[in-house]
VEXTIRO-937061 format. One record per residue (C-alpha): residue number from 1; residue in three letters; x, y, z. Coordinates in pm, 1 decimal. Example, Ala and Ser with C-alpha at 12.3 -4.5 7.8 and 13.67 -1.06 7.14 Angstrom:
- 1 Ala 1230.0 -450.0 780.0
- 2 Ser 1367.0 -106.0 714.0
END
This chain:
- 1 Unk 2042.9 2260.0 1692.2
- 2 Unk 2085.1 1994.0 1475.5
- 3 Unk 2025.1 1745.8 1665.9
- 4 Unk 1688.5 1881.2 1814.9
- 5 Unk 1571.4 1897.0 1436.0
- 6 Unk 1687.8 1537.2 1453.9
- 7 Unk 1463.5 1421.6 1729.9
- 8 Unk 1211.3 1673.8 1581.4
- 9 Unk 1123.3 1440.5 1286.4
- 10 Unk 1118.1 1118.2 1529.5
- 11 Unk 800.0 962.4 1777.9
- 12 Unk 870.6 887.5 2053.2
- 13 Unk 615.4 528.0 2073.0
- 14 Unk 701.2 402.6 2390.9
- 15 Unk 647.1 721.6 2621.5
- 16 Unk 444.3 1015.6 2655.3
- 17 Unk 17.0 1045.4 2507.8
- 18 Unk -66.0 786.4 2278.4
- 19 Unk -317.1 955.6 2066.6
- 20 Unk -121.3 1273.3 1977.5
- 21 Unk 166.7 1052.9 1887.9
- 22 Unk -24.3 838.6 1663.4
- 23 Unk -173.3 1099.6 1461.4
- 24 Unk 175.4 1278.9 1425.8
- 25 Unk 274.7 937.8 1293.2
- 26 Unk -8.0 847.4 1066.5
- 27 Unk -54.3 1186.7 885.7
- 28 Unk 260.3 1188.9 709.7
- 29 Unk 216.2 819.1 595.3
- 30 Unk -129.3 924.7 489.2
- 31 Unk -16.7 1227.4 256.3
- 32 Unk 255.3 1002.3 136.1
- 33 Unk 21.5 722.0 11.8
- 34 Unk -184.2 1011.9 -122.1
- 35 Unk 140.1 1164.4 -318.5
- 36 Unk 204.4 858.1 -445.0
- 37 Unk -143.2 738.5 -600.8
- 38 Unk -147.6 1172.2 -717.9
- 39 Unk 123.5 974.8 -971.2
- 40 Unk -142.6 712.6 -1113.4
- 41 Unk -436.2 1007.2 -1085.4
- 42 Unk -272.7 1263.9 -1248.5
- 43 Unk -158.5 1016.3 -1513.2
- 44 Unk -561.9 884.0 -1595.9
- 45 Unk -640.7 1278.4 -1572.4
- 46 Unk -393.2 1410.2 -1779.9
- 47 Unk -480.9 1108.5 -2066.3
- 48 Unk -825.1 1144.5 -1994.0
- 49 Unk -817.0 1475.3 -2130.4
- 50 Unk -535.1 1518.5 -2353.7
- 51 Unk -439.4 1207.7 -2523.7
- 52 Unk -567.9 1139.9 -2857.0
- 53 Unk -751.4 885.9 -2766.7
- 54 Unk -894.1 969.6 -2411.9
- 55 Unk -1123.1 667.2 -2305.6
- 56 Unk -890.3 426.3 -2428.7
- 57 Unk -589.0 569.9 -2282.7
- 58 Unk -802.6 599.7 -1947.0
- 59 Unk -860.2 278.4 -1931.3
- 60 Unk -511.0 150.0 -1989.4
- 61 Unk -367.5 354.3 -1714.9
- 62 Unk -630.3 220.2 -1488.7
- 63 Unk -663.1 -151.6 -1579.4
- 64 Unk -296.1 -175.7 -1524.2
- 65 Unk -373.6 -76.3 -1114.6
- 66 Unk -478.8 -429.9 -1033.0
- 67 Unk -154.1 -582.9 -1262.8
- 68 Unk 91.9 -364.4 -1066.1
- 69 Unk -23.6 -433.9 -757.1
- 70 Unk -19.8 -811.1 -857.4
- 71 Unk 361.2 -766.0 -953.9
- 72 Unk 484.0 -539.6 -636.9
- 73 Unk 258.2 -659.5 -332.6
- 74 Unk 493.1 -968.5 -224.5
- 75 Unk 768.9 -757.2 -193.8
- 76 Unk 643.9 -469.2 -41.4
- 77 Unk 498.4 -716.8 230.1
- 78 Unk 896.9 -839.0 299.2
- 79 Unk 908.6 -455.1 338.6
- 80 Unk 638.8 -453.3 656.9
- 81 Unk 864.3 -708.6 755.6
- 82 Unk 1150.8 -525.3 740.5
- 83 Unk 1005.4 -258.4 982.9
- 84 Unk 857.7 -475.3 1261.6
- 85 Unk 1224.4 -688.1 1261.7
- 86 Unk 1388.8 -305.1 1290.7
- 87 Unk 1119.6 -144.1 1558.7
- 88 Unk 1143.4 -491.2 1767.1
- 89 Unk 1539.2 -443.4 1830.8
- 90 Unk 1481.6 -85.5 1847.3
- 91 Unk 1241.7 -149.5 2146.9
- 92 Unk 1473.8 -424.1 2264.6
- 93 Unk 1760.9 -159.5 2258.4
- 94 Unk 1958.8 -350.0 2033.6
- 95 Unk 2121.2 -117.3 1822.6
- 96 Unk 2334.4 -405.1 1665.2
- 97 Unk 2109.3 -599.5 1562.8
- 98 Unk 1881.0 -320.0 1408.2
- 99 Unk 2156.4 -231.7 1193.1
- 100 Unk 2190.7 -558.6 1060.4
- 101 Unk 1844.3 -589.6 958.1
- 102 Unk 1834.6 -246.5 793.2
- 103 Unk 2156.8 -348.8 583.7
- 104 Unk 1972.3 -726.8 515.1
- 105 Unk 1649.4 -491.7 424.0
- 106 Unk 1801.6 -310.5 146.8
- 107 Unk 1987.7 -588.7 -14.1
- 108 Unk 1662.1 -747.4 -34.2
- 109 Unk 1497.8 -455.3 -174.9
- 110 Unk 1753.2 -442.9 -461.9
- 111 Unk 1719.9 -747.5 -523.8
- 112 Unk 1367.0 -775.0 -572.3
- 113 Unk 1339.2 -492.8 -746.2
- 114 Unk 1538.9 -649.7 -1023.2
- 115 Unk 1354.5 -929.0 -1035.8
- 116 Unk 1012.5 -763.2 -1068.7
- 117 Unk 1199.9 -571.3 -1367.9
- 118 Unk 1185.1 -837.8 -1573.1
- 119 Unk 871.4 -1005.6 -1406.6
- 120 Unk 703.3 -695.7 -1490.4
- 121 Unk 890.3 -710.8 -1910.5
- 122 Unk 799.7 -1060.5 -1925.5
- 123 Unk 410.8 -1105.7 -1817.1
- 124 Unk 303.3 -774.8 -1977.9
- 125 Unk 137.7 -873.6 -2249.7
- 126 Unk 16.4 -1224.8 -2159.2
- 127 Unk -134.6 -1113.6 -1844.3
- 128 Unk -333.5 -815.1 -2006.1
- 129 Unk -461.0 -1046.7 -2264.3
- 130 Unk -548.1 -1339.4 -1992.4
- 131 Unk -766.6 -1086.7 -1830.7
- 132 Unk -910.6 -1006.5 -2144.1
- 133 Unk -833.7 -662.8 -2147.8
- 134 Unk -1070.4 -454.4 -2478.0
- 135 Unk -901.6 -471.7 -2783.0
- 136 Unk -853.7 -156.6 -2854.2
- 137 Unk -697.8 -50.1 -2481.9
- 138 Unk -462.9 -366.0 -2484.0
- 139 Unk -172.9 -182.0 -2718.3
- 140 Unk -150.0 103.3 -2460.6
- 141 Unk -148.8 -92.2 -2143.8
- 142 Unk 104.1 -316.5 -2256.5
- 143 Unk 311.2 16.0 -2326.6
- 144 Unk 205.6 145.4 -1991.6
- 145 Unk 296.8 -155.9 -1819.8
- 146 Unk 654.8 -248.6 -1964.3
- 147 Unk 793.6 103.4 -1885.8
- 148 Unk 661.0 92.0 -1516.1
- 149 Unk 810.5 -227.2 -1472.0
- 150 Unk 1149.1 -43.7 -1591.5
- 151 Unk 1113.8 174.1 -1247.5
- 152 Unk 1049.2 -153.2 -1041.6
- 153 Unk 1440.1 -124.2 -881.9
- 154 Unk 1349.3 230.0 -746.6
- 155 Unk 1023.4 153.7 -623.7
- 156 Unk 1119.4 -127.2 -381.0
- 157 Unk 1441.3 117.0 -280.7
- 158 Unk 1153.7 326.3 -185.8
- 159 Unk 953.1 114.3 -4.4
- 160 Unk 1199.1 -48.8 183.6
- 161 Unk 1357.7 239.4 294.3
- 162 Unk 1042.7 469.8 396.7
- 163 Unk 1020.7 144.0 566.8
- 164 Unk 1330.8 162.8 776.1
- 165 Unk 1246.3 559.1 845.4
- 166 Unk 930.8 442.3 999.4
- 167 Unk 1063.0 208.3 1223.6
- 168 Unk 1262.0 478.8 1423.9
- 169 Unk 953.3 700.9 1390.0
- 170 Unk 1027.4 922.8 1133.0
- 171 Unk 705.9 942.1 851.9
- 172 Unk 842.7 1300.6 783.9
- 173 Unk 1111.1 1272.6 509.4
- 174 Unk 937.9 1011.2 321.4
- 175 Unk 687.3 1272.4 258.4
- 176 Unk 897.8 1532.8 180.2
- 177 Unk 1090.7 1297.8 -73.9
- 178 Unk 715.0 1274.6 -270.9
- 179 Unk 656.4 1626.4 -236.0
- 180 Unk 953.2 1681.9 -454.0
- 181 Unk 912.9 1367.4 -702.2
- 182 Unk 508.8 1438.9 -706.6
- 183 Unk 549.0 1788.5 -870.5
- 184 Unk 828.8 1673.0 -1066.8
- 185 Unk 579.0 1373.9 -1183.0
- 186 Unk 305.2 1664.7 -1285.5
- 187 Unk 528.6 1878.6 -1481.0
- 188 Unk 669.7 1542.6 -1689.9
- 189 Unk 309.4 1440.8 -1743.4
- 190 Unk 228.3 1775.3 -1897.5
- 191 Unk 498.5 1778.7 -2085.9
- 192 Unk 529.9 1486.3 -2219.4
- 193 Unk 193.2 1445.4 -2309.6
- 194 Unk 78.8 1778.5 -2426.4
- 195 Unk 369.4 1851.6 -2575.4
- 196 Unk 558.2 1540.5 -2727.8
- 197 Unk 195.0 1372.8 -2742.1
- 198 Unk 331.7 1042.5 -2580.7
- 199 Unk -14.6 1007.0 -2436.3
- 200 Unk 2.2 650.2 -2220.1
- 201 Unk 419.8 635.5 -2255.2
- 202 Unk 437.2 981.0 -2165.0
- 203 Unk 256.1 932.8 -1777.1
- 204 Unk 481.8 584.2 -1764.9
- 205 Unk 784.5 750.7 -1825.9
- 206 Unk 715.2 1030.6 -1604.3
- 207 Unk 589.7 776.4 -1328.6
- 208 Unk 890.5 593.6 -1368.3
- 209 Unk 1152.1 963.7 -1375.0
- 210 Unk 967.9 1072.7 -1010.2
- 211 Unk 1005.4 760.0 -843.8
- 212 Unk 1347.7 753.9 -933.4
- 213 Unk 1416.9 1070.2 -769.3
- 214 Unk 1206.7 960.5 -468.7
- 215 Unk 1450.3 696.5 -395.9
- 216 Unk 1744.5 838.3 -437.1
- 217 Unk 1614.8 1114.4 -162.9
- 218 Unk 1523.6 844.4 74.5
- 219 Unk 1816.4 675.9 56.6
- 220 Unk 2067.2 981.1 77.4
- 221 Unk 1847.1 1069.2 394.2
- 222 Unk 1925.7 694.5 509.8
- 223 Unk 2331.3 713.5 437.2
- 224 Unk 2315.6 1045.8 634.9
- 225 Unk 2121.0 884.4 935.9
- 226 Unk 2302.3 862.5 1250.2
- 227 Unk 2235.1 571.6 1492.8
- 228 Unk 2055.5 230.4 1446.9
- 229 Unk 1909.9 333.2 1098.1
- 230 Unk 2219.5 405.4 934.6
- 231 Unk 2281.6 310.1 547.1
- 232 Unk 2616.9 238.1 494.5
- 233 Unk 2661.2 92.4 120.9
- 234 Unk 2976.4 -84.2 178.2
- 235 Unk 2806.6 -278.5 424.6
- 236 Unk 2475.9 -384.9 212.3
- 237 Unk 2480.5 -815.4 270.2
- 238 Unk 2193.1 -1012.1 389.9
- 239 Unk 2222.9 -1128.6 739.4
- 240 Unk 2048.7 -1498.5 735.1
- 241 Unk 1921.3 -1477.9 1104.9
- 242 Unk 1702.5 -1131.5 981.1
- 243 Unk 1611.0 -1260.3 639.0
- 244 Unk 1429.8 -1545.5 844.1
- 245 Unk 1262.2 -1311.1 1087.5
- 246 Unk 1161.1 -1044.9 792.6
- 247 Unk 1014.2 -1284.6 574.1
- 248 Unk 841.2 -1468.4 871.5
- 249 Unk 671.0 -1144.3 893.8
- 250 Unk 669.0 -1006.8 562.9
- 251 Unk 612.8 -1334.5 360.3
- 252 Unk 248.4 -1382.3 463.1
- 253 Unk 179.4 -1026.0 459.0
- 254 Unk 274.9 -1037.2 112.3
- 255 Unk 70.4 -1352.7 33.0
- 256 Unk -203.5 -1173.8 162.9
- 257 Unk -137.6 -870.2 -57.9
- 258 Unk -19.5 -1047.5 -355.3
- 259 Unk -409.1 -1309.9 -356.4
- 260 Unk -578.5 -1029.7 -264.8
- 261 Unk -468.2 -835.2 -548.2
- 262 Unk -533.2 -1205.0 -754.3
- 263 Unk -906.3 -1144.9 -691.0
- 264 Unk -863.5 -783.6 -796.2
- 265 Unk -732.9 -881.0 -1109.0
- 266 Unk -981.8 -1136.1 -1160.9
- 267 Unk -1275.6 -891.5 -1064.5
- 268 Unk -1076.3 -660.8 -1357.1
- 269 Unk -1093.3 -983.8 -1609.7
- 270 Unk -1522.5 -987.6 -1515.5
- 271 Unk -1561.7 -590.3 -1562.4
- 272 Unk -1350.8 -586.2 -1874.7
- 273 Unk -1617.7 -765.5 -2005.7
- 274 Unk -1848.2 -485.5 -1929.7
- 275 Unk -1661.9 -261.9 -2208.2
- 276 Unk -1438.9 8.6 -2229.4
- 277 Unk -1657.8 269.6 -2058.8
- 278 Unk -1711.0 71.5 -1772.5
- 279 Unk -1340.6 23.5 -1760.9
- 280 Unk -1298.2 375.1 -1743.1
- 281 Unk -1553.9 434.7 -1523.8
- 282 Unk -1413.3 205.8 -1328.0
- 283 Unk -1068.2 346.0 -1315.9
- 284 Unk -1191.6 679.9 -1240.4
- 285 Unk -1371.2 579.7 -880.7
- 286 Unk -1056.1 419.2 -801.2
- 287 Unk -892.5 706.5 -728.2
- 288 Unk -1141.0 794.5 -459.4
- 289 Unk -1117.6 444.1 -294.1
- 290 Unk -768.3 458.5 -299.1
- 291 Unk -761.6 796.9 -94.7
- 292 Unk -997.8 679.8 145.9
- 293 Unk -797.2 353.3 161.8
- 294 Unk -455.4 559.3 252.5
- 295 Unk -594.2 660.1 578.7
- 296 Unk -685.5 345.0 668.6
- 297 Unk -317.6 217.7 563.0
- 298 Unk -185.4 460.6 754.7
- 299 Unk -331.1 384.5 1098.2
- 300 Unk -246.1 -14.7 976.2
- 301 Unk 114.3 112.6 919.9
- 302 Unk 146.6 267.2 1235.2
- 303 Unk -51.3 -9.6 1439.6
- 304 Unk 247.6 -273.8 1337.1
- 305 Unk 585.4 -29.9 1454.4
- 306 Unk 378.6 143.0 1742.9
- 307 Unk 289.3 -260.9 1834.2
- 308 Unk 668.1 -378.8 1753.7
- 309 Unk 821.0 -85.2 1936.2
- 310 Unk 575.5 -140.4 2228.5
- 311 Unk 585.3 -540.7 2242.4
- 312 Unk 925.2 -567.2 2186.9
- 313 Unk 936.1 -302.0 2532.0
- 314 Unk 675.8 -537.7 2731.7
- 315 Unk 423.3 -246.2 2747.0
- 316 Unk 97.7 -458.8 2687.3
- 317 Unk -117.4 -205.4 2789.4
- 318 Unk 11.5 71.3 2571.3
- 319 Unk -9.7 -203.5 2299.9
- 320 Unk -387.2 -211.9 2367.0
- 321 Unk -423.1 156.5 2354.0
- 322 Unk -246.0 213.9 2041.6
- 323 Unk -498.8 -71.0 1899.5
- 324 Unk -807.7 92.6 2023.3
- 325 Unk -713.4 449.5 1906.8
- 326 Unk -589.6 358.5 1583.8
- 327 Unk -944.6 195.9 1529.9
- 328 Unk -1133.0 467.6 1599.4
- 329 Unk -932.0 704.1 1417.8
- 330 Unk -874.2 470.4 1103.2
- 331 Unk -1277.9 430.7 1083.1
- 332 Unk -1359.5 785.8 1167.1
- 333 Unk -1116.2 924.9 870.5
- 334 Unk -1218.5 710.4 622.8
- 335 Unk -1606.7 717.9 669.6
- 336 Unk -1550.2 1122.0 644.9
- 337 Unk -1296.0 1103.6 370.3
- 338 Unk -1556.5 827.5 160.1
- 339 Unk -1875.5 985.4 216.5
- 340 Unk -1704.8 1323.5 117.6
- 341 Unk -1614.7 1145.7 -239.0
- 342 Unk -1968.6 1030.9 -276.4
- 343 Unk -2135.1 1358.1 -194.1
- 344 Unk -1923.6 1541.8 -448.6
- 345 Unk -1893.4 1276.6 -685.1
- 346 Unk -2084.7 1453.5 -1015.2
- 347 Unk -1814.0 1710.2 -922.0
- 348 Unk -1508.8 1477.0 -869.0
- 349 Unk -1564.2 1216.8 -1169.6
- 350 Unk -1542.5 1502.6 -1429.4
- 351 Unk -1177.1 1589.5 -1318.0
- 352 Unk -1072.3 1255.2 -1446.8
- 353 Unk -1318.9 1247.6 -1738.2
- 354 Unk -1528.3 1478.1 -2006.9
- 355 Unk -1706.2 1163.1 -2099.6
- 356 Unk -2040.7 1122.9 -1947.0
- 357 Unk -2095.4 736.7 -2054.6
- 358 Unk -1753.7 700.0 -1868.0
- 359 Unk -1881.1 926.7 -1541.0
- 360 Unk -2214.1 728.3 -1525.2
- 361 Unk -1987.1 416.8 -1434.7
- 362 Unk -1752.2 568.9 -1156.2
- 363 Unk -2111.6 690.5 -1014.0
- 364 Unk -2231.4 349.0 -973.1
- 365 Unk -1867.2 264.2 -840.5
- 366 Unk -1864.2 516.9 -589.8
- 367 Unk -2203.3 463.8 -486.7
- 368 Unk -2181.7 108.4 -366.1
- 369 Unk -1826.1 63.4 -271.1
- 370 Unk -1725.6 406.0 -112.2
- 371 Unk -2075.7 316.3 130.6
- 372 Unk -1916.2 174.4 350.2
- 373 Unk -1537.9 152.0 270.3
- 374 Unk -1448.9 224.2 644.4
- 375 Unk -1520.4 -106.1 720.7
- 376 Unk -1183.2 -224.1 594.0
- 377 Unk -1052.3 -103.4 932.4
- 378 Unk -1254.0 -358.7 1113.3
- 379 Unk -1009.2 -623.7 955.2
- 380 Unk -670.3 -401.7 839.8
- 381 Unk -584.6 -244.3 1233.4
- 382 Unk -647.6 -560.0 1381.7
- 383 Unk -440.7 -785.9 1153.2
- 384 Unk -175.0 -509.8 1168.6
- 385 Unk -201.4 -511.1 1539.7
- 386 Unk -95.5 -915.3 1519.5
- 387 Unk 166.9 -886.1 1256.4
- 388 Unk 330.4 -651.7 1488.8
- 389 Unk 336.0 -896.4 1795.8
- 390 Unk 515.0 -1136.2 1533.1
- 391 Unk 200.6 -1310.5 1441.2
- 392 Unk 150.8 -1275.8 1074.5
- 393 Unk 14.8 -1572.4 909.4
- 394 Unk -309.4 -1528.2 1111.1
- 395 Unk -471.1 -1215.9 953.5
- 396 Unk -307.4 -1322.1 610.2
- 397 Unk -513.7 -1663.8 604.8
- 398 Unk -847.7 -1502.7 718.3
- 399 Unk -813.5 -1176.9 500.1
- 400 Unk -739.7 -1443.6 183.8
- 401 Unk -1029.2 -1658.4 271.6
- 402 Unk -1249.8 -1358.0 380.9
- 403 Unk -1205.2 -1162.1 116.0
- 404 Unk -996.7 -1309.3 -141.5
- 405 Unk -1189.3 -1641.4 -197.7
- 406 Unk -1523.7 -1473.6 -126.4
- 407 Unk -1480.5 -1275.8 -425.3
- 408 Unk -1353.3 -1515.7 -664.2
- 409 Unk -1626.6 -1701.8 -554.4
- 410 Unk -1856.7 -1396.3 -619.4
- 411 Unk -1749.1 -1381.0 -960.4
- 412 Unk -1738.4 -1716.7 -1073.4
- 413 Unk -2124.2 -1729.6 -930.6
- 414 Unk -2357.5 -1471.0 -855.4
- 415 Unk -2210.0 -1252.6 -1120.0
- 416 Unk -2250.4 -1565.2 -1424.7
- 417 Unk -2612.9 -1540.5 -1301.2
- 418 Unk -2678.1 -1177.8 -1295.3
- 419 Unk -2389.4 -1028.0 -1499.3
- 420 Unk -2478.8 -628.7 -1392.5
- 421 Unk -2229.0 -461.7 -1290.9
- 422 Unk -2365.2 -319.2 -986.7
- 423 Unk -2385.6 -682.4 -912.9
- 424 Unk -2014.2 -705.6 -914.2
- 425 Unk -1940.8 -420.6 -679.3
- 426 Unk -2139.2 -529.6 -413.1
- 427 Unk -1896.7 -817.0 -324.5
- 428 Unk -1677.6 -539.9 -212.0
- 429 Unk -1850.6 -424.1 169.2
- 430 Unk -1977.7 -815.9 149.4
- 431 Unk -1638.3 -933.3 191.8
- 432 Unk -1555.2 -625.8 446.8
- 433 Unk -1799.3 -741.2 659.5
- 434 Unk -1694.4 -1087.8 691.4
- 435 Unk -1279.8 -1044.5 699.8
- 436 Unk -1377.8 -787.8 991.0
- 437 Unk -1564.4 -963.5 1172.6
- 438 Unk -1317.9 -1308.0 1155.6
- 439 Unk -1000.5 -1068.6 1189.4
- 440 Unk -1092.8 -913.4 1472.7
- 441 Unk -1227.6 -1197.5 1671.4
- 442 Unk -841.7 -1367.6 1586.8
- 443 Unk -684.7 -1086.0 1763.4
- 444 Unk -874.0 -1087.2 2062.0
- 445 Unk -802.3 -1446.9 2104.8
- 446 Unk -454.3 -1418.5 2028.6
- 447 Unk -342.3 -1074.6 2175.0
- 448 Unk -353.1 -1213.6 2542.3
- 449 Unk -174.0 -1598.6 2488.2
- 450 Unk 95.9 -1342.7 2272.2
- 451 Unk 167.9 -1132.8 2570.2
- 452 Unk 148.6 -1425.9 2825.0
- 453 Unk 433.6 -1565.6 2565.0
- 454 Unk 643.1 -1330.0 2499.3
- 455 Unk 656.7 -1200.2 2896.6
- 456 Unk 774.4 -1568.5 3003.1
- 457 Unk 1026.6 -1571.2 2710.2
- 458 Unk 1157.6 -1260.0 2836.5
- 459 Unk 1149.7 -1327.1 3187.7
- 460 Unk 1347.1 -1687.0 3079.1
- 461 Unk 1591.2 -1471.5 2898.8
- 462 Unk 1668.7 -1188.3 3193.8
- 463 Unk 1719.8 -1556.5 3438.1
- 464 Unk 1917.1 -1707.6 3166.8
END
């Protein structure tokens, strides 16, 4: 019985209908990302309408987005990494190896997790102020910020170890784990908030309290794990031959996440200029972004282990499938999700916000961006698609130039000359449009000379 609920919570990717398995895969991932920004959403809603100082406290919460992102985005990349090293072997039917790389995986995501500790202590301040964050919101971001950065050891745990789940096809527990922390994280923020009046501390601490608890779930379920994904703490060392391979992989995805998340925070520096209501305004669409974002991260996630699993197996035509049916889905989702936000928005905003200077903003926001946010697809499942046939630096360098550079440029520009802040948004599909189109040309170049490769390598390897 036990072991049926075992196989129960795993996909099998090499065998069997591709598009059933894929959206058994995805979904979870989906409602995880979705738990998971619930933490930053409940925290701008809960300040937004019970902290002493709502618009300021909104805006704190939700300038910081762009910062954190800044801090984590390296690492978490090591983490996709991590899971196209583990689902290769897996494929390959190396169980020895894929235990070495999920013991090498969490090392690393200890480590790093320290380090962004005090990363996160140290730039507070001086980053907020660099991006010339409003006066009077600066003394609560740089309170929101330095206790986040205090949870930065669980949330790589986290990350790295959903991570590791994934790669033997198990999105299930992950979720679970953020059922659990995300209504812990709801009751704290009440609590805290309403009743200690901690306002912006209050959401940090209870951010930082359910993440906590999310790893520690993860992880138990990883120590418990039988087979090639088991956690065995004794044995926690970084093997050098998978640190290699993970960063190979992970490195550039990070560089991609970490620029891309540069722009962001330069974009932040040009609407902070716009004033605290835009700020807040601002923040508020976020949210909506971010949800129609998750299901496009989700098909991306499952893209690179279906691809690993299936590559590392030398089934190139099941690789193309999973490509093709992932795009469709990933677009189809997200245009629903998006144009859902924007259809409801007068409703939506006001959930976040009783301010109607504030709500006026996130209209504008969600007006122009959420348009045609599916397009992110057109450059995410392909790039995903060649990180998971090893080649990673390709997407990373046309998704910086494509979107990151684009927008800096944008700003730097076009914005000095008409400094509206509609004028700002609309870099955002701009740069979609581009990064998709370059993306997905790459992959179609590259996806047949990477199975041509990798089938003589192999075939070298069986004479050998």
């Amino acid at each position: 019985m036990a072991s049926q609920e075992k196989l129960s919570r795993k996909v099998d990717m090499l065998n069997g209908p591709v598009l059933s398995r894929i959206i058994i895969f995805a979904l979870p991932i989906a409602a995880s990302s979705i738990l998971q920004q619930l933490f930053n959403s409940v925290d701008v809603a809960v300040v937004g309408h019970f902290a002493a100082n709502k618009a300021q406290a909104t805006a704190a919460v939700g300038c910081n987005s762009s910062v954190i992102n800044l801090i984590v985005n390296l690492f978490v990349g090591i983490s996709v990494g991590a899971n196209v090293v583990v689902s290769n072997y897996i494929g390959q039917k190396d169980s020895r190896r894929a235990g070495s790389a999920v013991h090498t995986a969490m090392t690393v995501a200890i480590i790093s997790g320290f380090f962004l500790l005090f990363v996160g202590l140290a730039v507070s301040r001086p980053l907020l102020e660099l991006m010339g964050t409003p006066e009077d919101v600066l003394p609560y971001a740089v309170d929101y910020l330095r206790i986040y950065s205090l949870g930065m050891p669980v949330i790589m745990i986290y990350n790295f170890a959903s991570a590791i789940l994934r790669s033997i096809g198990d999105t299930k527990r992950p979720l679970y784990c953020l059922i659990i922390s995300g209504i812990l994280n709801a009751g704290l923020n009440m609590f805290l908030v309403i009743v200690f009046h901690l306002d912006v501390a209050g959401v940090a601490i209870a951010t930082v309290l359910s993440n906590a608890v999310s790893a520690f779930l993860v992880c138990y379920f990883l120590v418990k794990e039988k087979g090639e994904a088991h956690l065995d703490l004794r044995k926690l060392r970084i093997g050098r031959a998978n640190l290699e391979k993970i960063l190979a992989i992970g490195i550039p995805a990070g560089i991609q996440s970490m620029v891309f998340s540069v722009s962001n925070v330069i974009i932040q520096s040009v609407l902070n200029g716009f004033g605290t209501n835009a700020v807040a305004g601002s923040a508020v669409a976020v949210n909506f972004e971010n949800f129609s974002y998750f299901f496009i991260s989700a098909f991306s996630q499952t893209v690179v282990t279906f691809t690993s699993q299936n590559f590392g197996a030398g089934q190139y035509r099941r690789c193309i499938k999973v490509f093709k049916t992932s795009l469709a889905l990933s677009m189809l989702s997200s245009f629903i999700v998006s144009w859902s936000f924007i259809l409801m928005r007068h409703q939506l905003c006001f959930i976040f916000t009783d301010s109607s200077d504030v709500a006026s903003y996130a209209y504008m926001r969600m007006e122009i961006v959420l348009c045609l946010h599916f397009m992110m697809s057109s450059y995410e499942i392909p790039g995903a698609a060649l990180r998971g046939m090893g080649h990673s630096m390709t997407p990373a360098v046309m998704t910086v130039f494509g979107t990151c550079v684009l927008r800096l440029i944008w700003a730097f520009t076009v914005c000095r000359i008409w400094p509206d802040f509609t004028v700002l948004m609309m870099i955002y599909p701009i740069s979609w449009i581009i990064t998709g189109t370059a993306v997905m040309s790459a992959y179609f170049i590259r996806r047949k000379k990477a199975f041509m490769h990798h089938h003589a390598r192999t075939v070298a390897s069986m004479a050998g």
